[in-house]
MDTraj code that builds the backbone (N, CA, C; nanometers):
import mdtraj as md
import numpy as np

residues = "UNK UNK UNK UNK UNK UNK UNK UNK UNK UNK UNK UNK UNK UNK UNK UNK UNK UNK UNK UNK UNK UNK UNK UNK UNK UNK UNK UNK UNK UNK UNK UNK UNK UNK UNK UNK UNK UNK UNK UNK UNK UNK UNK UNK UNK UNK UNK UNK UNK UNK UNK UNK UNK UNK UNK UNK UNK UNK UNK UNK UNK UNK UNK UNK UNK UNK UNK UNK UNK UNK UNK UNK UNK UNK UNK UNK UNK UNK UNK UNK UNK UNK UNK UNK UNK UNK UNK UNK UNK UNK UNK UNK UNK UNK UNK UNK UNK UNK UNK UNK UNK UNK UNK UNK UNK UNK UNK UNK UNK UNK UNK UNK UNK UNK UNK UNK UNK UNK UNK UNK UNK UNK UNK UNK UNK UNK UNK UNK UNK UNK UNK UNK UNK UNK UNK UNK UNK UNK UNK UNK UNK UNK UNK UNK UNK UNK UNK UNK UNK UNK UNK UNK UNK UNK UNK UNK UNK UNK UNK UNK UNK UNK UNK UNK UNK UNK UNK UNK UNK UNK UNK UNK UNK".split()
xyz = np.array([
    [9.1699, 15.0845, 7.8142],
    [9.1569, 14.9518, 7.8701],
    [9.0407, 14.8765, 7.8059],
    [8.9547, 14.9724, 7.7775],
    [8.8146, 14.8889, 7.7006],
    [8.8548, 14.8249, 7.5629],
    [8.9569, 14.9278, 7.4957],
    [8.9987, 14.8765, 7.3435],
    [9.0656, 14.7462, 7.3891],
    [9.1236, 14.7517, 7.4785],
    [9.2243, 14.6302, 7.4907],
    [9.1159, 14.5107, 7.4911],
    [8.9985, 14.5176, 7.5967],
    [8.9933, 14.3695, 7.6020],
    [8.8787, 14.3833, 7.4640],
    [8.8172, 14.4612, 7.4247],
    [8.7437, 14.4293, 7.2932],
    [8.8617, 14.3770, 7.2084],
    [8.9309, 14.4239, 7.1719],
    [9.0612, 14.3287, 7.0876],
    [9.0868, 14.1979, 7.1331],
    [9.1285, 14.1655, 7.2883],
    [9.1642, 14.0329, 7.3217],
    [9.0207, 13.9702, 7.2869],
    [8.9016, 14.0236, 7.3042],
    [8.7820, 13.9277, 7.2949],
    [8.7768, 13.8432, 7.1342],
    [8.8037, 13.9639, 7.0852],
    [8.7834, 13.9892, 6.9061],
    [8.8673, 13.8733, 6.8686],
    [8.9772, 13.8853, 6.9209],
    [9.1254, 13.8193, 6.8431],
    [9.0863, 13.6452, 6.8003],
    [9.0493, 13.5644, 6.8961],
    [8.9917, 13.4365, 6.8705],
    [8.8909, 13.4312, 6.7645],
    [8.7801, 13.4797, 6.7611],
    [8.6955, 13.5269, 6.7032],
    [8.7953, 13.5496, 6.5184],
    [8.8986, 13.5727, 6.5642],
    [8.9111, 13.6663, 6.3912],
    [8.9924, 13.5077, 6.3286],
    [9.0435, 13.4568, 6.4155],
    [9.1444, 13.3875, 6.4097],
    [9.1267, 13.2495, 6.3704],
    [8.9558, 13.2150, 6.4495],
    [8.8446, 13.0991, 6.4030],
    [8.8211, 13.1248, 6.2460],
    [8.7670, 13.2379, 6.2558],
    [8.7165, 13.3080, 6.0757],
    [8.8414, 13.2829, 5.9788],
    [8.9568, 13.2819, 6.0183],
    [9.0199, 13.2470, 5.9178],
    [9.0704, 13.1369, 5.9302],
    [9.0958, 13.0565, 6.0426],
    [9.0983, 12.9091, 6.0177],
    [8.9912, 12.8424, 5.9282],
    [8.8295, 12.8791, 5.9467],
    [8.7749, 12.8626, 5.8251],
    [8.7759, 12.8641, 5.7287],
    [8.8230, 12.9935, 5.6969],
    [8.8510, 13.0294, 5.5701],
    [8.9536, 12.9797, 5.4742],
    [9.0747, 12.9253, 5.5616],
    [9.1437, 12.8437, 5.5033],
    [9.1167, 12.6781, 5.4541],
    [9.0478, 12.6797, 5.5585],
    [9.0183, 12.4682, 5.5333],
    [8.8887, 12.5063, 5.4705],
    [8.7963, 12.5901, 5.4232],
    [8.7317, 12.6032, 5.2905],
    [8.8131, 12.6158, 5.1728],
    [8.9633, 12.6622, 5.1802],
    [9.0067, 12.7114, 5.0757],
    [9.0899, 12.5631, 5.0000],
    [9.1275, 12.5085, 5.1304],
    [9.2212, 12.3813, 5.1009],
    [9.1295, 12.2888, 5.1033],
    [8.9715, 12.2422, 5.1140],
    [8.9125, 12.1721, 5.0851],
    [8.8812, 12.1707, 4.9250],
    [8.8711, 12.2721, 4.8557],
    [8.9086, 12.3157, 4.6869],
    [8.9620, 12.2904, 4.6472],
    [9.1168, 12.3258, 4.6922],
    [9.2098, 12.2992, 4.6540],
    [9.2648, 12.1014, 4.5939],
    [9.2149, 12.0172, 4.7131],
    [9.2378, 11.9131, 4.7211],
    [9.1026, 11.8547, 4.6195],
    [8.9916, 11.8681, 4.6274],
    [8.8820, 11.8718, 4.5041],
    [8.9740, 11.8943, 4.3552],
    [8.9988, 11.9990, 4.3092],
    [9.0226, 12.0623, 4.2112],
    [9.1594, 11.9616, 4.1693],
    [9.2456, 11.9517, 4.2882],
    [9.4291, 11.8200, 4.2109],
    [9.3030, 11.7021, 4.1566],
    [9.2271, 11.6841, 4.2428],
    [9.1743, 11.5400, 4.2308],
    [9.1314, 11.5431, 4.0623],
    [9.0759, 11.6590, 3.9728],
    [9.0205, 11.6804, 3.8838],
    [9.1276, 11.6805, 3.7642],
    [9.2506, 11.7333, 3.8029],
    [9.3699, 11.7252, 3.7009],
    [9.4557, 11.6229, 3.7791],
    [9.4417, 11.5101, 3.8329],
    [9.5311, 11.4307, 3.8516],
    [9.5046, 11.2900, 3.8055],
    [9.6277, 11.2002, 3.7546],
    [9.6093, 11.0957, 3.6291],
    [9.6758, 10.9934, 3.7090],
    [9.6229, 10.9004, 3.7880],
    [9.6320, 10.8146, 3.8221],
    [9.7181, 10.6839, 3.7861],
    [9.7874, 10.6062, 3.8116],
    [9.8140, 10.4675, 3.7653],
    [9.6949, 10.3736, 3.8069],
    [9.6677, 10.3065, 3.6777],
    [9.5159, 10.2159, 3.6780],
    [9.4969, 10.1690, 3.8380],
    [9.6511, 10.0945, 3.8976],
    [9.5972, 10.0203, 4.0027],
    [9.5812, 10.0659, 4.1139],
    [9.5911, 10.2416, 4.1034],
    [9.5325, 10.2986, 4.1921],
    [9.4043, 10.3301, 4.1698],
    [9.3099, 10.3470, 4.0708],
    [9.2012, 10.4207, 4.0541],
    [9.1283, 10.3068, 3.9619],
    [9.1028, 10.2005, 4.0389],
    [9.0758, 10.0734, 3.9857],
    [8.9124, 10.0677, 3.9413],
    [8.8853, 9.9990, 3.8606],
    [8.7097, 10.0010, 3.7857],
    [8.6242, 9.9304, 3.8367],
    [8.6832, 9.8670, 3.9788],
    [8.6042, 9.7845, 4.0728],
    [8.5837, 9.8818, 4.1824],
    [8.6405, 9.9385, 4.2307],
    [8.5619, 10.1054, 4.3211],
    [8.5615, 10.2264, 4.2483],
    [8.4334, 10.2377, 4.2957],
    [8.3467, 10.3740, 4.2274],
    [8.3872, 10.4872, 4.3076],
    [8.4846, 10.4781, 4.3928],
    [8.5056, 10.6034, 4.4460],
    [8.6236, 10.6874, 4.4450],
    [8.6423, 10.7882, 4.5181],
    [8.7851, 10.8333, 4.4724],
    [8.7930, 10.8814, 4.6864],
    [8.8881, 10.8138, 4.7432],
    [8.9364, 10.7932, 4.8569],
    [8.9920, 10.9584, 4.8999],
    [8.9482, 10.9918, 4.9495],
    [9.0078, 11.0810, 5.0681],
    [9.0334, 11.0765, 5.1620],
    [9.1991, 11.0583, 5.2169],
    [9.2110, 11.0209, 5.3806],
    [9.2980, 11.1524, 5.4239],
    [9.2308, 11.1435, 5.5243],
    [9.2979, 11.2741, 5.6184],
    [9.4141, 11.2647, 5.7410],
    [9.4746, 11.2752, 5.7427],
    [9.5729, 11.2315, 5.8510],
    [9.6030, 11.3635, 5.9746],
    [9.5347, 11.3917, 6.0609],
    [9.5634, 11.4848, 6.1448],
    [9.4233, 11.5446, 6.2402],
    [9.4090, 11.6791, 6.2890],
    [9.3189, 11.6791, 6.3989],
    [9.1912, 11.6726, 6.2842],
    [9.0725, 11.6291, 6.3872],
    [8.9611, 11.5873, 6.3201],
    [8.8917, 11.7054, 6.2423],
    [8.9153, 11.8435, 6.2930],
    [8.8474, 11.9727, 6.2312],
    [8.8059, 11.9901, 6.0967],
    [8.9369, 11.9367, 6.0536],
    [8.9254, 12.0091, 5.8489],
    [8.8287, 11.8772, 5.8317],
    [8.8200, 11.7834, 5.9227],
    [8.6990, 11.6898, 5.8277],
    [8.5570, 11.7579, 5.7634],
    [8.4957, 11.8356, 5.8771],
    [8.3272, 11.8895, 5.8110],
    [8.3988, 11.9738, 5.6997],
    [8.4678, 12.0662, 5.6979],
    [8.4807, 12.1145, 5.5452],
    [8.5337, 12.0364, 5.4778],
    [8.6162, 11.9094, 5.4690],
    [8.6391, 11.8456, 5.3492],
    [8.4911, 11.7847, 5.3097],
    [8.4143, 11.6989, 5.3721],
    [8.3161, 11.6751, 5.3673],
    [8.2085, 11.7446, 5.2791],
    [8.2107, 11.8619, 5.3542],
    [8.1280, 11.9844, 5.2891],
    [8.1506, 11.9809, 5.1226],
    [8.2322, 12.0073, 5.1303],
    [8.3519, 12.1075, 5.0072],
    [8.2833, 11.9784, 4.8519],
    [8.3315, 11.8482, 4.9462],
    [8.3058, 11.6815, 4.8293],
    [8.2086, 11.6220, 4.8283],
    [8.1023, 11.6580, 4.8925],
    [7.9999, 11.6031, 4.9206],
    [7.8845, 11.6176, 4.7973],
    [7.8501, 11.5395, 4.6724],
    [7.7860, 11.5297, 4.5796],
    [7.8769, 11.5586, 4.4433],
    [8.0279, 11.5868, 4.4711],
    [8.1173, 11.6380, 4.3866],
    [8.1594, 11.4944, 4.2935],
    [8.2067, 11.5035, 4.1669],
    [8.1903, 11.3794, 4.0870],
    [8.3249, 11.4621, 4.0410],
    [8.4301, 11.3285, 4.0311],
    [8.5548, 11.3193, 3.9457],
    [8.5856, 11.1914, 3.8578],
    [8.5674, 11.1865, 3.7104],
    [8.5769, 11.0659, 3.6571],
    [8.4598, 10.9752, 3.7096],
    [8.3416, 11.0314, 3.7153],
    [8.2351, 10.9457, 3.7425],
    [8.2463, 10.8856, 3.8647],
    [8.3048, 10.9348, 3.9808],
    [8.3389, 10.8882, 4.0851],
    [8.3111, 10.9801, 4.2160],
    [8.2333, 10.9544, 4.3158],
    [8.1711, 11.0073, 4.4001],
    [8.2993, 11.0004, 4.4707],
    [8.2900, 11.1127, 4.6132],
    [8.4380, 11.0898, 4.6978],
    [8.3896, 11.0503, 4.8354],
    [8.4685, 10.9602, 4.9276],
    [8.4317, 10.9399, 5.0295],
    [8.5777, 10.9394, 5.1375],
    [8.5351, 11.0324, 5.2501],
    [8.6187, 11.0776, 5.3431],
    [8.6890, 11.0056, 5.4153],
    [8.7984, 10.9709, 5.4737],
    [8.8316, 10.8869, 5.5700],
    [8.9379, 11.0104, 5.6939],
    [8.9342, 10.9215, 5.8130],
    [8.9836, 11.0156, 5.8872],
    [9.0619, 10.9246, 5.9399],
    [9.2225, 10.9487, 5.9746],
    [9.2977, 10.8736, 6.0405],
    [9.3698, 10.7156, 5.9910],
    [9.3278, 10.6893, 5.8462],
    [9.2975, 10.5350, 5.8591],
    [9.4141, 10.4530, 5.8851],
    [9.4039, 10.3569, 5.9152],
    [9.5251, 10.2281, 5.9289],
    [9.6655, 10.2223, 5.8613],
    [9.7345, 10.1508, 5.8968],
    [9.8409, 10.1572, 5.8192],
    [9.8287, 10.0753, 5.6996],
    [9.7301, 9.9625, 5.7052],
    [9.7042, 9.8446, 5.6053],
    [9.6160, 9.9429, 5.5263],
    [9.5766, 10.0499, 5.5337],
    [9.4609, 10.0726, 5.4512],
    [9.5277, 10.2017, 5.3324],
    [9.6195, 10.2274, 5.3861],
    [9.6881, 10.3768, 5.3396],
    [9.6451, 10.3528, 5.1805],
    [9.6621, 10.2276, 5.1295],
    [9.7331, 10.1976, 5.0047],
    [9.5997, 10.2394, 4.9162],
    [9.4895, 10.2614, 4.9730],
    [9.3567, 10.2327, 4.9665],
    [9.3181, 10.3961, 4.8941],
    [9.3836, 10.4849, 4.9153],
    [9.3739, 10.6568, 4.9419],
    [9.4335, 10.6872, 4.8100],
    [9.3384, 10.7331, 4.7394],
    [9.4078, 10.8167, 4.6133],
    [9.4289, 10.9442, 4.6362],
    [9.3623, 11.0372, 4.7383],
    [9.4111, 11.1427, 4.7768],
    [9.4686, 11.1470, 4.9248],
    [9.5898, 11.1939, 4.9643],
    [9.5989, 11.1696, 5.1157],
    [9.6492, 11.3401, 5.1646],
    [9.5957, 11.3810, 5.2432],
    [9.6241, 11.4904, 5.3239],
    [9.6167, 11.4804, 5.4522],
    [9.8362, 11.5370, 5.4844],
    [9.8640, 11.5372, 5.6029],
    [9.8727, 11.6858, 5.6712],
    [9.8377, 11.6845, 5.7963],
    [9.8374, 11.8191, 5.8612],
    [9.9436, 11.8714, 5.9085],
    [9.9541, 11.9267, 5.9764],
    [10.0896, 11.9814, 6.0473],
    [10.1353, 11.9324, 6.1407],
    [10.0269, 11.8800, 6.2172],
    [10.1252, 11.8230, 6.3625],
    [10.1415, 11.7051, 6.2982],
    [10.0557, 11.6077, 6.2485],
    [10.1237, 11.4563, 6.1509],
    [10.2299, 11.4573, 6.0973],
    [10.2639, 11.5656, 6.0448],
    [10.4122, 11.6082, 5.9199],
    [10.5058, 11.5720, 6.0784],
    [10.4777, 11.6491, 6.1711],
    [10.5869, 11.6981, 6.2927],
    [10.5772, 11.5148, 6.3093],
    [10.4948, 11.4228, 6.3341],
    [10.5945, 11.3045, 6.3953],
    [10.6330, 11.2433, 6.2299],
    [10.7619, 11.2401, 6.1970],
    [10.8591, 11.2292, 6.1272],
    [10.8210, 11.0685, 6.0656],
    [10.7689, 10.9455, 6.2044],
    [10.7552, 10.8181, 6.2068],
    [10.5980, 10.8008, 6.1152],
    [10.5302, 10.8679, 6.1775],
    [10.3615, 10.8295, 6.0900],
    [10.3853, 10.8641, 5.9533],
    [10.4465, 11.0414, 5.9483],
    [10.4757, 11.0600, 5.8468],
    [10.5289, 10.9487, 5.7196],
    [10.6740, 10.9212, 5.7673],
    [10.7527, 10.7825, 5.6272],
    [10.6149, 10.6987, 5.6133],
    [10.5732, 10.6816, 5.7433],
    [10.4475, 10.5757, 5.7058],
    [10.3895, 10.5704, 5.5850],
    [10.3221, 10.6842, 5.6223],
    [10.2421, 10.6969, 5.5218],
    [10.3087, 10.7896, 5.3509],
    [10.3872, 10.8143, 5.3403],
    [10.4621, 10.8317, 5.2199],
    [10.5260, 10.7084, 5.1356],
    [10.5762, 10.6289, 5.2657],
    [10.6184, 10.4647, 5.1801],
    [10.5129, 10.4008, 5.1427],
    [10.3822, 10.4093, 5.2210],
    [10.2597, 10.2858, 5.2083],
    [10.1539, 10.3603, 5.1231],
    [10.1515, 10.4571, 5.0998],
    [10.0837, 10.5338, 5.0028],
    [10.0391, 10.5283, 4.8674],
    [9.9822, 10.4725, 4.8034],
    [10.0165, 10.5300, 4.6388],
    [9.9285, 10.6253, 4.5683],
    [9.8762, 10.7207, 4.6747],
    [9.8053, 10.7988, 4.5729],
    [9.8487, 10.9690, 4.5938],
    [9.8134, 11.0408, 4.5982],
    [9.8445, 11.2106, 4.5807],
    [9.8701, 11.2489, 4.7202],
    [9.9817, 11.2704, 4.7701],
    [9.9954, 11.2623, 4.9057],
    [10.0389, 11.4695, 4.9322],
    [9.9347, 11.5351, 5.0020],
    [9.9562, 11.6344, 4.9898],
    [9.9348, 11.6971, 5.1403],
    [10.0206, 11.8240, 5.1825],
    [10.0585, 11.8584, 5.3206],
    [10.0644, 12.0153, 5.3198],
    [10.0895, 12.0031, 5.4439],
    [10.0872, 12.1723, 5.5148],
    [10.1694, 12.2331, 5.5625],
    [10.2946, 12.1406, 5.5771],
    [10.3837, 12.1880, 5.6760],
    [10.4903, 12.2163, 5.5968],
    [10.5743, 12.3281, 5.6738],
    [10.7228, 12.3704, 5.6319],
    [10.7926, 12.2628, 5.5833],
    [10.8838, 12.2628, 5.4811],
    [10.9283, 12.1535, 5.4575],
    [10.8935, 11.9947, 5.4186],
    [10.7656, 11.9774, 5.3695],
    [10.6639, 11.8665, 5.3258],
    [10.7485, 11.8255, 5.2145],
    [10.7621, 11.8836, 5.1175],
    [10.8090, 11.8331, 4.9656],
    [10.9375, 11.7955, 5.0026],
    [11.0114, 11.8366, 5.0769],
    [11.1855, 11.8050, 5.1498],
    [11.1815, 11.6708, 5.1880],
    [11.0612, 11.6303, 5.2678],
    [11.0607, 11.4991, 5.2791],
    [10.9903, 11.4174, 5.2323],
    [10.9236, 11.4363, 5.1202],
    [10.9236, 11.3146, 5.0160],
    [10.7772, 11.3830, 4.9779],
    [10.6858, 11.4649, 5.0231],
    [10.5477, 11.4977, 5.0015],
    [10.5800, 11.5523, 4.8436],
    [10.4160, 11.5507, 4.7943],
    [10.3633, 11.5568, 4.6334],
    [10.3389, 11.7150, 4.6453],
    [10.2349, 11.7769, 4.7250],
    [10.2306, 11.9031, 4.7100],
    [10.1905, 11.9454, 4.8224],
    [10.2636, 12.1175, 4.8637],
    [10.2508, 12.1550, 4.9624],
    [10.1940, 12.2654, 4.9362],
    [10.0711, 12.3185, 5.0565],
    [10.0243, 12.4273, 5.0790],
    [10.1442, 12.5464, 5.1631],
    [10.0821, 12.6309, 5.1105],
    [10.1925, 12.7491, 5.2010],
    [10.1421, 12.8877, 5.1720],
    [10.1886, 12.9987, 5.2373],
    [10.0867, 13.1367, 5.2409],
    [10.2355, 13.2181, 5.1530],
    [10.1512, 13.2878, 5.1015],
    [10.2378, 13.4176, 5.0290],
    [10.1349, 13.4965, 4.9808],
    [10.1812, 13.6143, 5.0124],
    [10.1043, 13.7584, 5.0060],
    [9.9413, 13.7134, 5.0802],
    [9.9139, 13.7089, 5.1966],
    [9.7860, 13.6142, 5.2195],
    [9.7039, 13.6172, 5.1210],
    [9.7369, 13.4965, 5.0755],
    [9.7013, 13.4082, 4.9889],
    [9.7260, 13.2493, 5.0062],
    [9.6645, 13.1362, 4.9749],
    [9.7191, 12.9910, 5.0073],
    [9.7683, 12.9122, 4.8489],
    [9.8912, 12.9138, 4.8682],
    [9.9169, 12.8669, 4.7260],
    [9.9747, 12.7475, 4.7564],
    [10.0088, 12.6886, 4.6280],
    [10.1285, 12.5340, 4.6190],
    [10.1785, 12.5623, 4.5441],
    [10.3188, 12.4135, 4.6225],
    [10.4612, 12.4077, 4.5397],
    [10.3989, 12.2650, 4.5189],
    [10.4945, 12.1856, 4.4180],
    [10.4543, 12.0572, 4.3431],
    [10.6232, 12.0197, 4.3604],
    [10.6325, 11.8975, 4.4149],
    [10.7709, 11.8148, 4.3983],
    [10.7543, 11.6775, 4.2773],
    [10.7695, 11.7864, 4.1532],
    [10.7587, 11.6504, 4.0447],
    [10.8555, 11.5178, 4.0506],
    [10.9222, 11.5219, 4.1219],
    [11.0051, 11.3630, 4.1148],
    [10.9405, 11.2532, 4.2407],
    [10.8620, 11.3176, 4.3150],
    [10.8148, 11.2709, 4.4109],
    [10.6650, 11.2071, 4.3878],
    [10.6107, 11.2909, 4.2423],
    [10.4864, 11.2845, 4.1911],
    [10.5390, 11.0924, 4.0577],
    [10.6278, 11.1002, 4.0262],
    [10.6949, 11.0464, 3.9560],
    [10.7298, 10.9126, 3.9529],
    [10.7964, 10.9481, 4.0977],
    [10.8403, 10.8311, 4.1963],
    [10.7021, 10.7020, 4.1608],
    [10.6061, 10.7609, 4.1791],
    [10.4458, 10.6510, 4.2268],
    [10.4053, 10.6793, 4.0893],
    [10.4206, 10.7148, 4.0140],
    [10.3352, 10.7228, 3.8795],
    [10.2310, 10.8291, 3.8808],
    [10.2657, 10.9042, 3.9197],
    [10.1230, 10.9895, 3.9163],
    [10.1341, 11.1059, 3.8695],
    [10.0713, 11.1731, 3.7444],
    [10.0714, 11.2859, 3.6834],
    [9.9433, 11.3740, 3.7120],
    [9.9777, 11.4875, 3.7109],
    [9.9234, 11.6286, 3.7117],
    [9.8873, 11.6975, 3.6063],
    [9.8074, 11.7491, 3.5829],
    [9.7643, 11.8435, 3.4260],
    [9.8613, 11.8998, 3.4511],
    [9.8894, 11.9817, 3.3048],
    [9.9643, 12.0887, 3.2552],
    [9.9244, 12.2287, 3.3134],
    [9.7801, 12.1973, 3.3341],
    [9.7087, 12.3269, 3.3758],
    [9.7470, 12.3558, 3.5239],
    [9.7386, 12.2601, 3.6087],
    [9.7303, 12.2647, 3.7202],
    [9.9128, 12.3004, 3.7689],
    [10.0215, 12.2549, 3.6895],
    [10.1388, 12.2972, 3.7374],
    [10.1342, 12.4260, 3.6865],
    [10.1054, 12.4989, 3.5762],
    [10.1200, 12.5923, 3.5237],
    [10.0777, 12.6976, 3.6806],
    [10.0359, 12.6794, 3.7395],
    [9.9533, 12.7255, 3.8780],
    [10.0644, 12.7348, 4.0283],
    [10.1546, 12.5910, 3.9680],
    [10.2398, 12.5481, 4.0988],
    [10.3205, 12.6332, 4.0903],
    [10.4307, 12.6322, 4.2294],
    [10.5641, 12.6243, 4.2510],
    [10.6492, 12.5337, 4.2529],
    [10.7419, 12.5129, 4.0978],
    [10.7750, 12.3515, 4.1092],
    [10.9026, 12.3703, 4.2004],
    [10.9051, 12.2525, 4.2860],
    [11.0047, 12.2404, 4.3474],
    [11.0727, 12.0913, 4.3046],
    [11.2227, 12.0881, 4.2837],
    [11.2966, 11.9744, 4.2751],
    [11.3767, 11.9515, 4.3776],
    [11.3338, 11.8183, 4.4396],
    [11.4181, 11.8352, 4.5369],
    [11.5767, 11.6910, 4.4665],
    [11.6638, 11.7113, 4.5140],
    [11.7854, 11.5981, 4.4559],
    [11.8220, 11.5639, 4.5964],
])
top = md.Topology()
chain = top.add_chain()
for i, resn in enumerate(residues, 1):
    res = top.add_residue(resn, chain, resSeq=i)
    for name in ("N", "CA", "C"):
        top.add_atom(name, md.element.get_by_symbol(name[0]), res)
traj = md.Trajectory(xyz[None], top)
């Protein structure tokens, strides 16, 4: 009976540690596209010095995205976080990451995939199926991505060679 509740105590505890461990891992992850990803000019314009990160989902993964970008330089461009933003502003986001329960309402989601034009990348089952750029997903625990190049395409936006060489390309028709 003692093992039991040291386990039930433990279990949260293990479960926090690797929710960390993941939104350290996908705060990299989203750093690192930003580093092999090639913009269309009028997204990554020479009148802002920054490179947009918006987050779409619960507020948590913000301190590690934060963390992760915080003094990090891409193309001479400092990054600055956004959490939640507007629908007028989407257009504004060269990187956009949606979470899982955001993916689940179907409506915010199109939102922000139609009003978007920059690297729109997700978590959930089925992301690239509905129109997402690249999806996180676990195999062998491990956190890897698939890449939906026609979706990357669609908006003008290219990826190093290096960085697909890495993906799982997925086509969706």
């Amino acid at each position: 009976m003692v093992i039991g509740l040291v386990i039930a105590l433990c279990w949260p505890c293990h479960t926090i540690a690797e929710s960390s461990m993941e939104y350290n891992v996908k705060s990299a992850f989203l750093y690192h596209f930003s580093q092999f990803t090639e913009w269309p000019d009028e997204v990554l314009t020479n009148e802002d010095k920054f490179i947009h990160v918006c987050h779409f989902g619960e507020r948590t993964f913000i301190d590690f995205l934060e963390r992760t970008l915080d003094e990090k330089l891409v193309q001479s461009r400092r990054f600055r976080v956004h959490h939640n933003v507007s629908s007028a502003q989407i257009h504004t986001c060269q990187v956009v990451f949606v979470d899982e329960k955001t993916a689940k309402h179907s409506q915010k989601l199109q939102e922000i995939l139609q009003k978007s034009t920059g690297l729109i990348v997700g978590e959930s089952r089925g992301f690239l199926e509905q129109g997402g750029m690249i999806q996180f997903f676990h195999q062998d625990n491990k956190i890897r991505f698939a890449v939906n190049p026609d979706a990357l395409e669609a908006k003008h936006i290219r990826l190093s060679s290096k960085l697909l060489r890495l993906a799982k390309i997925i086509r969706i028709q």
